[in-house]
Structure formats: structure tokens, C-alpha cells
C-alpha positions as a printed Julia matrix, in Angstrom:
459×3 Matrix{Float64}:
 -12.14  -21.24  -41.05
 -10.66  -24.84  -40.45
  -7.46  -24.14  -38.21
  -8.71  -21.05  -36.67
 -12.24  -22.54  -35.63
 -12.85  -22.38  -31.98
 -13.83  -25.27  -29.91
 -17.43  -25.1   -29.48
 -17.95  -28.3   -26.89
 -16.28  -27.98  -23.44
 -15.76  -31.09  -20.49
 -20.09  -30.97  -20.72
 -21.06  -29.29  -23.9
 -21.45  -25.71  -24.74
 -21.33  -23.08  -22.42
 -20.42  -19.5   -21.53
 -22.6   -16.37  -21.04
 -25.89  -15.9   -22.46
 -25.86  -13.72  -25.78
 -21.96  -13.68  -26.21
 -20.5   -16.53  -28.7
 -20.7   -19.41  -28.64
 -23.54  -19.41  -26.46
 -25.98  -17.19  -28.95
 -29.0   -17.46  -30.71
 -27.56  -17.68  -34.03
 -24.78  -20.26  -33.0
 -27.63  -22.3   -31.16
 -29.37  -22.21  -34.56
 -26.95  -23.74  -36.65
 -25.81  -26.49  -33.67
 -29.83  -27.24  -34.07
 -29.23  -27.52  -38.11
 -26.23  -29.44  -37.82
 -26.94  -31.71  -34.31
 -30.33  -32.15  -36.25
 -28.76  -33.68  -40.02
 -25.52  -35.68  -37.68
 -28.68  -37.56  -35.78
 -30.07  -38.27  -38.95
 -27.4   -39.49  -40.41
 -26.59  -42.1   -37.07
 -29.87  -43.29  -37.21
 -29.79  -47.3   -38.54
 -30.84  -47.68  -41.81
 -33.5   -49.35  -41.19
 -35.27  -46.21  -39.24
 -38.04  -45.06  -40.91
 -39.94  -41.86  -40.01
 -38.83  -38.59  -38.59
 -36.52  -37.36  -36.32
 -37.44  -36.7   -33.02
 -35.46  -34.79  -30.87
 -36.63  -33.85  -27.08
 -35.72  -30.37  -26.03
 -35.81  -29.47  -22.75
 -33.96  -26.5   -20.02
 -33.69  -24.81  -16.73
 -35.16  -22.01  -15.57
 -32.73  -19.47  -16.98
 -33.67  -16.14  -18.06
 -31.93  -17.18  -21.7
 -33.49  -20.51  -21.87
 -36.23  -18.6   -24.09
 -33.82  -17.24  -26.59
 -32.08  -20.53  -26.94
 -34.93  -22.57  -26.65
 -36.72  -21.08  -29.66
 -33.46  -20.61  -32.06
 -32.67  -24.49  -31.63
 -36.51  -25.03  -32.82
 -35.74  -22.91  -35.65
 -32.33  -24.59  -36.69
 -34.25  -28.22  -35.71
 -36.92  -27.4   -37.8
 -35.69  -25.93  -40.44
 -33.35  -29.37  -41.33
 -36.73  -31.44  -41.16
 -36.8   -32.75  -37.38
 -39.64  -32.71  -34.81
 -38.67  -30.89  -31.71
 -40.55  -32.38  -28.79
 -40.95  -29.57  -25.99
 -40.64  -30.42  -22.69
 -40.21  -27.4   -20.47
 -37.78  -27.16  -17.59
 -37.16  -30.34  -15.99
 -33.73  -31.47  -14.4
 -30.97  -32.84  -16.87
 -31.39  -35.6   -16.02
 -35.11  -35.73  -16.73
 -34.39  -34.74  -20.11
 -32.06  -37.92  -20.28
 -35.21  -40.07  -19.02
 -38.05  -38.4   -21.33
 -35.56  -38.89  -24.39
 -35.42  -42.81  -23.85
 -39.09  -42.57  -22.66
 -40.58  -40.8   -26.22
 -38.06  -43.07  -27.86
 -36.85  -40.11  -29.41
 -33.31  -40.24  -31.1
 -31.68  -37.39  -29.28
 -32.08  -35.18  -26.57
 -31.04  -31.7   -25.91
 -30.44  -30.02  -22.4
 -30.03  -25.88  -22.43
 -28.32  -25.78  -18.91
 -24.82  -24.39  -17.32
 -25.7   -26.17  -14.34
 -24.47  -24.68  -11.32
 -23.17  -21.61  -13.11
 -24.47  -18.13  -12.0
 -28.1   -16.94  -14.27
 -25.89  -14.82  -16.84
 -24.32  -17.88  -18.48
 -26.19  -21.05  -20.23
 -25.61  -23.84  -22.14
 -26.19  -26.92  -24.85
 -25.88  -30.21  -24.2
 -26.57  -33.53  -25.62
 -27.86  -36.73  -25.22
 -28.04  -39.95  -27.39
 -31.17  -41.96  -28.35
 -30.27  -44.15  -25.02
 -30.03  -41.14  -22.58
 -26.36  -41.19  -22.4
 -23.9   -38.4   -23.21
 -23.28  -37.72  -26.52
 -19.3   -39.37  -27.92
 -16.73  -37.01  -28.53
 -16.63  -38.16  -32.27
 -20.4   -37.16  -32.79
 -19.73  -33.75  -30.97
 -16.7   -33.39  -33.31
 -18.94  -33.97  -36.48
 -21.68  -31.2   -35.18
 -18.82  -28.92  -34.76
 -17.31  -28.82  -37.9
 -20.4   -28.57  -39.89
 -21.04  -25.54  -37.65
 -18.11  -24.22  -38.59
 -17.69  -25.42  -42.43
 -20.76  -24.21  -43.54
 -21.5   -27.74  -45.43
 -25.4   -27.93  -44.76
 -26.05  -24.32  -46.04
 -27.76  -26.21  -48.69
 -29.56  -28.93  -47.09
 -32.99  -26.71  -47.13
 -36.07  -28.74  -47.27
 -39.24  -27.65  -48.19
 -43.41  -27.9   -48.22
 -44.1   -30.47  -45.53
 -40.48  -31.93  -45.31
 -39.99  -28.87  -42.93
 -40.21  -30.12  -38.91
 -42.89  -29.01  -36.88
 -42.55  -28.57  -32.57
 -45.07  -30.13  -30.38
 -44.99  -29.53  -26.11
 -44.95  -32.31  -24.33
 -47.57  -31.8   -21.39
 -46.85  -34.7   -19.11
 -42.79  -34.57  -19.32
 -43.08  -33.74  -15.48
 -45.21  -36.24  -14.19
 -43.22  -38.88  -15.92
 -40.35  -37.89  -14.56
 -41.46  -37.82  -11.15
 -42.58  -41.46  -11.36
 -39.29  -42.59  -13.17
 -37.37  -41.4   -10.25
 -39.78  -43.08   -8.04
 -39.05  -46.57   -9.25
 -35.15  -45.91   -8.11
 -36.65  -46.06   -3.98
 -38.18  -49.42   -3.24
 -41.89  -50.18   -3.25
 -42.09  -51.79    0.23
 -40.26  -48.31    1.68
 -41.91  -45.07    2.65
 -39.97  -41.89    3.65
 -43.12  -41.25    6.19
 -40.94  -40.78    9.15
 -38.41  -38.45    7.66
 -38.83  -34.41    7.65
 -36.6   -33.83    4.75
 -35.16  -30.32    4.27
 -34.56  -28.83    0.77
 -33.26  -26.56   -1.46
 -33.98  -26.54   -5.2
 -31.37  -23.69   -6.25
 -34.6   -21.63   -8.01
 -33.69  -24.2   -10.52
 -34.96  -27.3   -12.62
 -35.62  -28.96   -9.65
 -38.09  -26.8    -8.18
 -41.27  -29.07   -9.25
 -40.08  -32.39   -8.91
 -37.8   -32.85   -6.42
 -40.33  -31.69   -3.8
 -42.81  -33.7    -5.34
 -41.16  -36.81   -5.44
 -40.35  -36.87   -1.71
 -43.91  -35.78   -0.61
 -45.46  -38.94   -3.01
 -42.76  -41.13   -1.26
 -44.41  -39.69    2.06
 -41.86  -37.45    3.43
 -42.67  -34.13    5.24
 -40.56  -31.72    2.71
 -39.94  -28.26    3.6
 -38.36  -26.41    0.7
 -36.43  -23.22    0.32
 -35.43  -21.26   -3.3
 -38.62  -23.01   -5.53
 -39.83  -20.14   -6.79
 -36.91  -19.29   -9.99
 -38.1   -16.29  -11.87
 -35.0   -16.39  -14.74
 -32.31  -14.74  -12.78
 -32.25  -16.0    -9.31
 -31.08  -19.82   -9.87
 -28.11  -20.51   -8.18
 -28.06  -17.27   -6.4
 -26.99  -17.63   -2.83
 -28.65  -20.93   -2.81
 -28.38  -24.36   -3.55
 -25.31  -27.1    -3.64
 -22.63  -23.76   -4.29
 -24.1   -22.44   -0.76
 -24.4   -25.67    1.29
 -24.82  -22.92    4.82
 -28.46  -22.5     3.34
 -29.5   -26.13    3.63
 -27.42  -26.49    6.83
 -28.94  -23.61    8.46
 -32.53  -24.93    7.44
 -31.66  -28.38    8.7
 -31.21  -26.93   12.08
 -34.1   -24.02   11.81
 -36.41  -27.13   10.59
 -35.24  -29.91   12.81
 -34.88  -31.74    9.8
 -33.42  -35.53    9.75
 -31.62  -34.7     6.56
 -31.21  -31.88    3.71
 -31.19  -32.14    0.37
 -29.42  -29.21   -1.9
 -29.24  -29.12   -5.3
 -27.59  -27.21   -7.98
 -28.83  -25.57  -10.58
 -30.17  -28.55  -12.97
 -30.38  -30.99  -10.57
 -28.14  -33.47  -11.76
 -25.87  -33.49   -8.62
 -26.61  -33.54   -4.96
 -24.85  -32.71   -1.6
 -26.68  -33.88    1.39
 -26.22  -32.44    5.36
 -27.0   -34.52    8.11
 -29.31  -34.31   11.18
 -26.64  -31.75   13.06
 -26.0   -29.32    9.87
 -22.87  -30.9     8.85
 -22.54  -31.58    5.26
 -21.99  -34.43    3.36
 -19.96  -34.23    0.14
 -20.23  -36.57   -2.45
 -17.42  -39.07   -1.5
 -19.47  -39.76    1.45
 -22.46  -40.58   -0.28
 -20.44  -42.57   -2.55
 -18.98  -44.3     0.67
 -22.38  -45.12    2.27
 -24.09  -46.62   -0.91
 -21.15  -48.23   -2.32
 -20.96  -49.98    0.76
 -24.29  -50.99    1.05
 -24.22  -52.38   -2.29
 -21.41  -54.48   -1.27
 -23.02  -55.69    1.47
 -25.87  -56.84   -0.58
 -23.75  -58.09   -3.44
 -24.89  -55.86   -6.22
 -22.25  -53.43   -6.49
 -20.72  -54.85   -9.99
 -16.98  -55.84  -10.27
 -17.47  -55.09   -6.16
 -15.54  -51.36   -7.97
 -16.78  -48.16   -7.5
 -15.51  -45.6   -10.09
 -14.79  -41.86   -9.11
 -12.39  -40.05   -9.84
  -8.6   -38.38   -8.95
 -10.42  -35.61   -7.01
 -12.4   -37.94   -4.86
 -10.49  -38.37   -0.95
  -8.08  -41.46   -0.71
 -10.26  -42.18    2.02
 -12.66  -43.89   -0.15
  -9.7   -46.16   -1.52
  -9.55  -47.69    1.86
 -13.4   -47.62    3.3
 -13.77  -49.96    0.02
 -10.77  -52.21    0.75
 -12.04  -52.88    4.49
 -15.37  -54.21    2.81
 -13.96  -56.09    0.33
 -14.31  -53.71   -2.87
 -12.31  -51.07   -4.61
 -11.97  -48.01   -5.81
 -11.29  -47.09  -10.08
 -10.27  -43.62  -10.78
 -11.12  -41.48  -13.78
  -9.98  -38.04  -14.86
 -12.57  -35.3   -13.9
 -15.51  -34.79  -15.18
 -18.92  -37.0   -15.1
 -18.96  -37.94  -18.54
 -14.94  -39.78  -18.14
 -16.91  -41.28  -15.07
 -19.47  -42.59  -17.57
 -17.23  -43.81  -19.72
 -15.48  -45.89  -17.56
 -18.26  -47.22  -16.19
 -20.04  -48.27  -19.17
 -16.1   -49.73  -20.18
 -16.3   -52.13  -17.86
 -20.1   -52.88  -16.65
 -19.71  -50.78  -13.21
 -22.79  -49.63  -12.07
 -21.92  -47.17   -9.27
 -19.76  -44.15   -9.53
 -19.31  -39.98   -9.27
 -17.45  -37.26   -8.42
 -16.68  -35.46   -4.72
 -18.74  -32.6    -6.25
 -21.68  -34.43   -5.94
 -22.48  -35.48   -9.11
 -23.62  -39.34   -8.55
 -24.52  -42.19  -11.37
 -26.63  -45.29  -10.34
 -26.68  -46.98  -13.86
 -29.45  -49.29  -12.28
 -31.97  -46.33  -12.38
 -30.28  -43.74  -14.59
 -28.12  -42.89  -17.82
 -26.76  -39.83  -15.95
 -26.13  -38.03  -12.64
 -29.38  -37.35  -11.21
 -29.61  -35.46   -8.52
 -32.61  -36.69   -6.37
 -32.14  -40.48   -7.72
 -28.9   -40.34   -5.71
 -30.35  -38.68   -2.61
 -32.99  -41.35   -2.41
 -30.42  -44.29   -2.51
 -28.87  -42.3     1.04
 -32.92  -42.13    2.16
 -33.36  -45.94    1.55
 -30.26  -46.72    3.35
 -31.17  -44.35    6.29
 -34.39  -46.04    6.62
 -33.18  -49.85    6.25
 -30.6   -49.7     8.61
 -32.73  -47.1    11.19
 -29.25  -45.12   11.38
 -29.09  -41.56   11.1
 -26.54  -39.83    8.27
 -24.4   -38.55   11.14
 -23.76  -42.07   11.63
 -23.65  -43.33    7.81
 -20.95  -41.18    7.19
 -18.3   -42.48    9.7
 -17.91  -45.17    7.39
 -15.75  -42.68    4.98
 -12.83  -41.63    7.24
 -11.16  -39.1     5.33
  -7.53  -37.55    4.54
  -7.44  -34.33    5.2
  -7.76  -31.92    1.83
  -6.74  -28.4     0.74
  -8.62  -27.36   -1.97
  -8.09  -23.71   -4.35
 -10.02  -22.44   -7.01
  -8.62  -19.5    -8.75
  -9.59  -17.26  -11.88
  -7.02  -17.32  -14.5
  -6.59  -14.64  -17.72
  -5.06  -17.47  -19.67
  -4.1   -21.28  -19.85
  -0.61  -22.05  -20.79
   0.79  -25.36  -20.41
   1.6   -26.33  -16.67
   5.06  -27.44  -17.11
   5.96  -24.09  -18.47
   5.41  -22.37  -14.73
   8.49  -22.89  -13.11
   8.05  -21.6   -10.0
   4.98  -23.37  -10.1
   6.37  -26.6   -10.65
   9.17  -26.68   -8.01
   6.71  -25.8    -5.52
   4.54  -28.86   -6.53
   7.3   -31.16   -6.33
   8.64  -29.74   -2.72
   4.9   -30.59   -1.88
   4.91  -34.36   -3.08
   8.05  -34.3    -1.7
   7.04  -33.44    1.87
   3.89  -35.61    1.79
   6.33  -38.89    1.76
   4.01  -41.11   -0.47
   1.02  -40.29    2.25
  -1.33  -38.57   -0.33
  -1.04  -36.55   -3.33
  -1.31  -33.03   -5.04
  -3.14  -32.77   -8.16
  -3.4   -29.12  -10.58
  -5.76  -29.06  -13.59
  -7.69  -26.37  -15.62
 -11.06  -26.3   -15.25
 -12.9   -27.55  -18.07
 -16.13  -24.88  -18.4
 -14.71  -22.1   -16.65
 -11.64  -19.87  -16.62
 -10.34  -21.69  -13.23
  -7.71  -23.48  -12.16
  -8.15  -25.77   -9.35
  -5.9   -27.68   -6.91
  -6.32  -30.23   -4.23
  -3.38  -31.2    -2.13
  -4.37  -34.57    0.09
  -1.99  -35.67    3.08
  -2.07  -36.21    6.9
  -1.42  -32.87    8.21
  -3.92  -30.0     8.02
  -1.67  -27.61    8.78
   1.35  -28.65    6.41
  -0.89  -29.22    3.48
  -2.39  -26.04    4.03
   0.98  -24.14    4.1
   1.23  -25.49    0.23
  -1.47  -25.14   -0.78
  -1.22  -20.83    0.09
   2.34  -20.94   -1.78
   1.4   -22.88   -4.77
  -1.85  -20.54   -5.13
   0.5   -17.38   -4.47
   2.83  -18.34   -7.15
  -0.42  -19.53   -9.49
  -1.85  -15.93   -8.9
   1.11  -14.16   -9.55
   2.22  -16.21  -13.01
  -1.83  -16.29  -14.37
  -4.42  -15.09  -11.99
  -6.93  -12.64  -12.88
């Protein structure tokens, strides 16, 4: 099977639709048999007693299916699964460093539509899993080399739910706002995407004293993500104004990014909360290397709004876990994508969704300013942005007609911004931002470099 194996592990782990390979009961079985003998096997030496592996989801219909063929494969390979429920990805991150457990696993596909799900892993220490260790799981999956390992009598794992996952969770995020603070003047408006969020994000705001009012908590396995949450900002902006609300809070579907709206229903993206906190930490000298990291997507914008306060701005390719990586590289502890996925490495491993909306809160109530205000700091370059559904992914350079559009669009933009094309990484997308002065001229590219894109591979 060697040459022809397909790649299990996408940009963030496994994922496709529910029931269809990879993302099937029996595949999630053997990633549990073979995730379960690679953590073994990284373990020091020295580690005595069994593994421990935390296991936790969203609120997906197919969570259940997955959920109970990774205890099988787990299990059956000798480790204790540790059940935790659905809780945001992030929270799965925390409770795996909390249980000192060695690894954690996350059945998500984030702010994909119900149908599809997802695996994904964390280390002992919260963080995403390497690309190395992901390689190893992979090919035992696919070379059949732990058929054997079988043990027996009370070698076998056993799985045990962990009742208080929640409430730990909720007071972990809690420690990221400041003790001195409350949020008791703020009506908050939010909206949990019927997904992991819909417990804790409402409950962390109300302990932190905010008056929450919360739309799409109620997931019953096939409506997260539906017409709500951080892929349909107009729900929290229309609820801002409905509500009166000083702010709104949307997540997506595992609550591991977050895209605010201010006081007038205007929403801000994740380069702007990247702009107001990375500012604020320079102002109070903790942002480290004075360097935010995000990544080529983010809005050149932020490139300058950190060179007027004396920082700057380190780019990464897409995705949060390049984002990690770079931060971790060099000891930076602020970064995250436009999309909305932010990291504070001094409160979490990982993006977390309502960690990063609480850093905005603090700086809303230290500074007495409202977000409408905040967000001047960030004075952006105007974008054109296209997502489009491909049957296939060849090689960009082979799309001619592609490619001399693209360069008659550098070429007009005179060194004042940039176009970038890449393939999405978990869906069958491609995606294309073109950044420059002119609305209307970027526009006009963008429409005949998605024409030509459409015509060559669209769906």
C-alpha cells in the first residue's frame, strides 16, 4: 500500500465527511490503535504507568460514532481514554495538560458544515501534534505493523468520563482576564454556533459579571454552524443592534477562533483584534521580541500600525499550526490569522476562542474606549478576497492563463500591495486575496483571475 497510501492528516488533522474515508469508524479505530502505541513509544523512559489519553469533541451528530471507535482502537492497544464530553478545542488542549495526560484528542471540523468531522491531536503539553509524529501514526495506519500488538487480561485499557472537564475549563479561561477587572458594565452579545462553545463561553462571561445574551446554544447534532456563528457574522451584528449590546462575540464551530462586532454592528476581523492587543502589549512592554506573528493573509495594514508603535510584524504561511510554530521558534507570544483564529501563549497552547475575546474585553475596559474606537488603530489596505470550489488541484504554474493574469495584477499594483493564490488545505477550495490601494482596480482582478480559475478547475 506504501506509494499509493493516501494522506490521512490535512493543514489541522483529519477531516472530511462523516462516514466516508478517511473520516470513518473503522479508520478512527486504527488512528486510536496506532496514535495510542506512537504515544507510547514518545513517552521518556523513565514514565512509568499507563497511557492516558483525553478524548474530547463538538457537538456533531458523528461525534458518537467516532467517539466510541477511537475508545475501541485506544483501548484495545492498552491506553486509558479519559472522556471529557464536548468542550471547545481548545479546552481539550487545557484538560490534556491539566490531567497530565500524554495526549489529547479533539473530534472536530471546526467551522465546517454538521455532515463533515474530524481528528485531531494534541501533545502531552497541549500543543499541536509535529508533522513527524503525525507521519509515524499514518503509516502504521496504513502498513498494518501493529496488527499484532494485541494485549490481553488486564493489559487491555479501560475509559473513564471525566465529570468536571467543564468547570475546569471555565476557570482556566478565567485566569487569562485580570483579577482586579469585572466585565459588570458590559452587555455582551453572543453566538455559540450550536457548537462546543455553547456551555462555557456564556458561562465564563456571566462569572466575569457581564450581562450575556446568547443566540444558537442549544446544538442538537446537526445544526452547528448552520446559519450561525463566525461563517455568518450578520447574526451577531444584527443581535448587537436588536440587543444594544457594547460588543458581540461569534464563534465558530469549536470555539477555537473568534470574530468580534462592535457597538454599531460592524465587524471586527481578526487583524483588528490582533492590532488592538498587539498594541496594547507594546504599550505595556510585554509583547515579546515587540513581533507579532500572523500570517501572508493578514492586511499590510498591520505591518505598519506595528511600525508606528515601535513593533513588527513576522509572517507565516497559512494555517494556525505554521503560526505556532513560528512562535514557539522564536519565543513570540502573540500571533493569528485574519480568520480569527488568535494565540496568547501567556494563557494558552492554542487558539482559543473566548481567551482572545477577553484580551479585547480587558482592553475595552482599561482604556474606557469603545471597539468602534479600538479598531481605528488598524487602518487597512483595501482587500479582494475569492473562495472557489475546485474538482481538482494541479500545480499553479501549470494554468497559464491563470498566471499571466496574476502577473498583469502585481504588475498594476506598482509594489503597493500584493496578490497571493493557494489551495485550501481541508477543503476542495482555492482561495485568493489581492491587497492594493484601489477598491475598484483590485476588484476588476480579482473577477478575471476567478473567471479564468473557474473556467481551468472550478466545480
Amino acid at each position: 500500500m506504501g506509494g499509493t497510501q493516501r494522506k490521512l492528516f490535512g493543514t489541522d488533522g483529519v477531516r472530511g465527511v462523516a462516514n466516508i474515508e478517511p473520516v470513518t469508524a473503522e479508520t478512527a479505530l486504527k488512528l486510536g490503535r496506532a496514535a495510542a502505541h506512537v504515544f507510547a513509544e514518545v513517552r521518556s523512559a523513565n514514565h512509568s504507568g499507563r497511557l492516558r489519553i483525553v478524548l474530547g469533541k463538538d457537538t456533531r451528530l458523528s461525534g458518537y460514532m467516532l467517539e466510541n471507535a477511537m475508545v475501541a482502537g485506544l483501548t484495545s492497544l492498552g491506553a486509558d481514554v479519559l472522556l471529557i464530553g464536548p468542550l471547545p478545542t481548545p479546552g481539550v488542549a487545557y484538560i490534556t495538560r491539566s490531567l497530565r495526560a500524554d495526549a489529547g484528542i479533539v473530534l472536530s471540523a471546526s467551522h465546517n458544515p454538521y455532515e463533515d468531522n474530524g481528528i485531531k491531536f494534541f501533545r502531552h503539553d497541549g500543543y499541536k501534534l509535529d508533522d513527524e509524529i503525525e507521519a509515524r501514526i499514518e503509516n502504521l495506519v496504513f502498513s498494518g505493523e501493529i496488527e499484532n500488538v494485541r494485549p490481553t487480561a488486564t493489559k487491555i485499557g479501560k475509559a473513564m468520563r471525566i465529570d468536571d472537564a467543564l468547570g475546569r475549563y471555565v476557570e482556566f479561561a478565567k485566569q487569562s482576564f485580570p483579577r482586579g477587572l469585572t466585565l459588570e458594565p458590559l452587555r455582551i452579545a453572543l453566538d455559540c454556533a450550536n457548537g462546543a462553545a455553547y456551555k462555557s463561553s456564556p458561562w465564563i462571561l456571566r462569572e466575569l459579571g457581564a450581562e450575556v445574551i446568547s443566540i444558537h446554544n442549544q446544538p442538537d447534532g446537526t445544526n452547528i454552524n448552520t446559519n450561525c456563528g463566525s461563517t455568518h457574522p450578520a447574526q451577531i451584528q444584527s443581535l448587537v443592534g436588536k440587543s444594544n449590546a457594547h460588543i458581540g462575540i461569534t464563534h465558530d464551530g469549536d470555539a477555537d477562533r473568534v470574530l468580534l462586532c462592535d457597538e454599531h454592528g460592524e465587524l471586527v476581523d481578526g487583524d483588528e483584534i490582533m492590532a488592538i492587543a498587539a498594541v496594547d502589549y507594546l504599550r505595556r512592554g510585554c509583547l515579546e521580541g515587540n513581533t507579532l506573528v500572523a500570517t501572508v493573509m493578514s492586511n499590510f495594514g498591520l505591518d505598519e500600525t506595528l511600525e508606528n508603535h515601535g513593533g513588527k510584524v513576522l509572517r507565516a504561511k497559512v494555517g494556525d499550526r505554521y503560526v505556532i510554530e513560528e512562535m514557539l521558534r522564536n519565543g513570540h507570544n502573540v500571533g493569528g490569522e485574519q480568520s480569527g483564529h488568535m494565540i496568547f501563549r501567556d494563557f494558552a497552547t492554542t487558539g482559543d476562542g473566548i481567551v482572545s475575546a477577553l484580551q479585547i474585553l480587558r482592553v475595552m475596559i482599561e482604556t474606557g474606549k469603545p471597539l468602534s474606537e479600538l479598531k481605528r488603530v488598524l487602518k487597512k489596505y483595501p482587500q479582494a478576497q475569492r473562495n472557489l470550489r475546485v474538482q481538482r488541484k494541479p500545480p499553479l504554474e501549470s494554468l497559464a492563463e491563470v498566471q499571466s493574469l496574476l502577473a498583469a495584477a502585481e504588475s498594476s499594483l506598482d509594489g503597493k500591495g500584493r496578490v497571493l493564490l493557494r489551495y485550501s488545505g481541508t477543503e476542495p477550495k482555492i482561495r485568493f486575496l489581492i491587497e492594493g490601494m484601489d477598491q475598484g482596480s483590485i476588484d476588476l482582478h480579482a473577477d478575471r483571475i476567478a473567471g479564468a480559475l473557474q473556467e481551468a478547475i472550478g466545480a
